[in-house]
C-alpha positions in Angstrom: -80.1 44.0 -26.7 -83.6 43.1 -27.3 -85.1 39.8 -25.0 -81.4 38.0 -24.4 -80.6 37.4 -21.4 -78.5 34.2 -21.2 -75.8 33.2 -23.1 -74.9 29.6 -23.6 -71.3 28.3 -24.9 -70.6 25.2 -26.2 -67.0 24.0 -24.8 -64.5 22.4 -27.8 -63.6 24.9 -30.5 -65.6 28.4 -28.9 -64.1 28.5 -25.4 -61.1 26.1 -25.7 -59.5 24.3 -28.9 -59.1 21.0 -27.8 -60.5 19.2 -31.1 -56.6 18.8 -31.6 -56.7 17.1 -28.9 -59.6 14.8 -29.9 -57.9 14.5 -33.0 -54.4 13.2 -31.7 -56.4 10.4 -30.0 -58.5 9.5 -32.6 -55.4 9.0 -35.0 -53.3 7.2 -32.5 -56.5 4.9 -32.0 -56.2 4.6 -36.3 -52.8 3.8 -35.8 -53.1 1.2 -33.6 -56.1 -0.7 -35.7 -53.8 -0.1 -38.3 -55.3 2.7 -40.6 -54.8 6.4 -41.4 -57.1 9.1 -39.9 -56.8 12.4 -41.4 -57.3 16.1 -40.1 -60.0 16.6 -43.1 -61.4 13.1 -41.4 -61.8 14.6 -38.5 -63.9 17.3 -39.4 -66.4 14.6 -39.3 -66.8 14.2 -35.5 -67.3 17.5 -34.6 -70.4 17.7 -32.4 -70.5 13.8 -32.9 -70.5 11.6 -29.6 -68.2 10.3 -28.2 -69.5 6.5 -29.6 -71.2 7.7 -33.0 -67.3 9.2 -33.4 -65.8 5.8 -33.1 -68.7 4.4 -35.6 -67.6 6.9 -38.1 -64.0 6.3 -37.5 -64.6 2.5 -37.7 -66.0 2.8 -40.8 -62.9 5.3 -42.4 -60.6 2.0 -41.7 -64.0 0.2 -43.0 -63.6 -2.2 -38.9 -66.3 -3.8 -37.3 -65.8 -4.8 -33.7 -68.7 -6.3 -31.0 -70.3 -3.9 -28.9 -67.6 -4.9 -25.5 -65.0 -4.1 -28.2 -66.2 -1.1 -29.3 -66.8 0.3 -25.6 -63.2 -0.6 -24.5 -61.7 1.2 -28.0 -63.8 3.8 -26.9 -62.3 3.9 -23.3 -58.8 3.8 -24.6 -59.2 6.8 -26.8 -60.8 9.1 -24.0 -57.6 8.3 -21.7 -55.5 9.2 -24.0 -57.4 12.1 -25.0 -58.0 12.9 -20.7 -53.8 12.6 -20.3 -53.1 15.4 -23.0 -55.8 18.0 -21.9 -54.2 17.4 -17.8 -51.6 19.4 -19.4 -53.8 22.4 -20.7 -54.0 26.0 -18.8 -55.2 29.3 -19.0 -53.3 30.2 -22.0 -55.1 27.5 -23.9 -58.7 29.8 -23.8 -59.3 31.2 -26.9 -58.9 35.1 -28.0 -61.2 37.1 -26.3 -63.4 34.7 -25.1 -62.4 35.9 -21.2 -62.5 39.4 -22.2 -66.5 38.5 -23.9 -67.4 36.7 -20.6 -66.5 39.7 -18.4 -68.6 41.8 -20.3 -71.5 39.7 -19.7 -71.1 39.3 -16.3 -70.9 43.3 -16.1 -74.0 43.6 -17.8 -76.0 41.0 -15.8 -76.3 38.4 -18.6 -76.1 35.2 -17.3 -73.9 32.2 -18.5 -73.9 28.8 -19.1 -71.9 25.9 -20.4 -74.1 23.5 -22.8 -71.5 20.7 -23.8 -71.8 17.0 -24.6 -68.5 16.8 -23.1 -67.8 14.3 -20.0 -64.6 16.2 -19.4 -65.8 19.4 -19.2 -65.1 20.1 -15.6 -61.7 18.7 -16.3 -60.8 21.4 -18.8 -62.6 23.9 -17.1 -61.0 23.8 -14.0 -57.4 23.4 -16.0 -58.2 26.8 -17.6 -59.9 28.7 -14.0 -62.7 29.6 -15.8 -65.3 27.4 -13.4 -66.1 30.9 -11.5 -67.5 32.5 -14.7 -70.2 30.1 -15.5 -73.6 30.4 -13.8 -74.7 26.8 -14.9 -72.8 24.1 -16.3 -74.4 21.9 -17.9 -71.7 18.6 -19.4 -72.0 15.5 -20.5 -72.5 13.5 -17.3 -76.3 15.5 -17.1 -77.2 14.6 -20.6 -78.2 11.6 -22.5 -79.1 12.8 -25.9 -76.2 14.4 -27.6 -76.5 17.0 -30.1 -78.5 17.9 -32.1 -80.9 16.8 -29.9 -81.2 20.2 -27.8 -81.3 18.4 -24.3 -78.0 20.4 -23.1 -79.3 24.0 -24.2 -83.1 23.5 -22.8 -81.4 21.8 -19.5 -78.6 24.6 -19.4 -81.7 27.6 -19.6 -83.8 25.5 -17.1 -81.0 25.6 -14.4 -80.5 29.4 -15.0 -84.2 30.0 -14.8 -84.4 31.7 -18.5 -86.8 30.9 -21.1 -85.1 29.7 -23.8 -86.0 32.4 -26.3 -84.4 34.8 -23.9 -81.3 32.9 -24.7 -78.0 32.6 -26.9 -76.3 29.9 -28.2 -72.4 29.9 -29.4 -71.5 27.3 -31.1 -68.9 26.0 -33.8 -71.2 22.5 -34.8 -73.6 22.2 -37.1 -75.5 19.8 -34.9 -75.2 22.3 -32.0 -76.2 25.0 -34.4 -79.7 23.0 -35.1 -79.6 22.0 -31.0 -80.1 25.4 -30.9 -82.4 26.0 -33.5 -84.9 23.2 -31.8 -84.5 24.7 -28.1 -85.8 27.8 -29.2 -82.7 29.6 -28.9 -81.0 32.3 -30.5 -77.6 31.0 -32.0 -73.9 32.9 -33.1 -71.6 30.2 -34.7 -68.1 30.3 -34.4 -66.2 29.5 -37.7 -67.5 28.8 -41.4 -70.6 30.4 -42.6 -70.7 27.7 -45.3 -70.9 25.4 -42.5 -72.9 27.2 -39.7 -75.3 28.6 -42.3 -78.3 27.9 -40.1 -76.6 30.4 -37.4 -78.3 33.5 -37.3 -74.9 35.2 -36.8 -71.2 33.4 -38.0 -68.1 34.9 -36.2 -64.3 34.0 -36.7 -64.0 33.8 -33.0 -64.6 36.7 -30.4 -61.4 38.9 -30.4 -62.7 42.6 -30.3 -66.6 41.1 -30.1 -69.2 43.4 -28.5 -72.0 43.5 -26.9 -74.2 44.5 -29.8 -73.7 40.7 -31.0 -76.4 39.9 -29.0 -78.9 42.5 -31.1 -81.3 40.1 -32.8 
């Protein structure tokens, strides 16, 4: 298993799916303003803060708002978004991902969550998997979102691992490159066209072993 001894999971679209979540908020906030925002439009905010996401949204319905504007749109959508994941459970973690954690908790790997995500413990505690994680590292501890690799460097610090001791899973391009600039190992979790810069790209971790982690 060569050097690895941490793994480090980003949250939306490896652990849980709630980018259709993200999504239903993002289009009702459309709606509202008065605009269409598409699934293929969406693709655009993944890994994308929470503000830079309204920016790029903004300029889909081709808006412009002042800054007090902007923050309360902002608000809006994340309450929205906040009432449909109080609704989420155990059944919304995706295939195999428990089954992978176990593993690595039987084989004294230790794990982290590295997520730009201010709801993180929400979702987290709405699926039980808060136990599992040695660290968790959201976005109310960073202030540089990805692919500035803040949440992966801050996530090995808190473990204690030297970041090229560590793996990062991710389904972003800007999370892939976090990783990339932390130092850090790096699966991706979806497109190899799109997570080309991954040094491994899996469909998602039903019947993943441990051997992933052979670099």
């Amino acid at each position: 298993m060569n050097n690895i001894k941490a793994c480090i999971f980003d949250l939306d679209g490896v652990v849980v799916d709630t980018a259709k979540y993200h999504y239903l908020a993002w289009k009702r906030l459309a709606n509202e303003l008065g605009f269409e925002f598409t699934q293929n439009d969406n693709e655009r905010l993944k890994g994308v803060s929470r503000m830079d996401s309204l920016e790029i949204l903004l300029k889909i319905g081709n808006k412009d708002f002042d800054e007090k504007t902007k923050i309360e749109l902002a608000a809006k959508k994340n309450n929205w978004y906040v009432s449909y994941i109080t609704n989420m459970d155990e059944s919304e973690i995706l295939p195999g991902v428990k089954t992978f954690i176990k593993h690595l908790r039987d084989n004294d790997i230790k794990i982290a969550l590295g997520s730009v995500s201010k709801n993180a413990m929400l979702i987290l505690k709405k699926i039980n998997l808060v136990p599992y994680f040695d660290s968790i590292i959201d976005g109310t501890k960073v202030t540089n979102a990805k692919p500035n690799p803040e949440v992966f460097l801050k996530a090995a610090k808190e473990l204690n691992m030297n970041p090229s001791s560590c793996v990062v899973f991710e389904d972003a391009a800007a999370g892939i490159e976090a990783a990339i600039r932390a130092g850090m190992h790096s699966v991706g979790i979806g497109s190899k066209f799109i997570l080309y810069k991954a040094d491994k790209v899996i469909c998602g971790f039903e019947n993943i072993k441990l051997d992933i982690l052979n670099f």
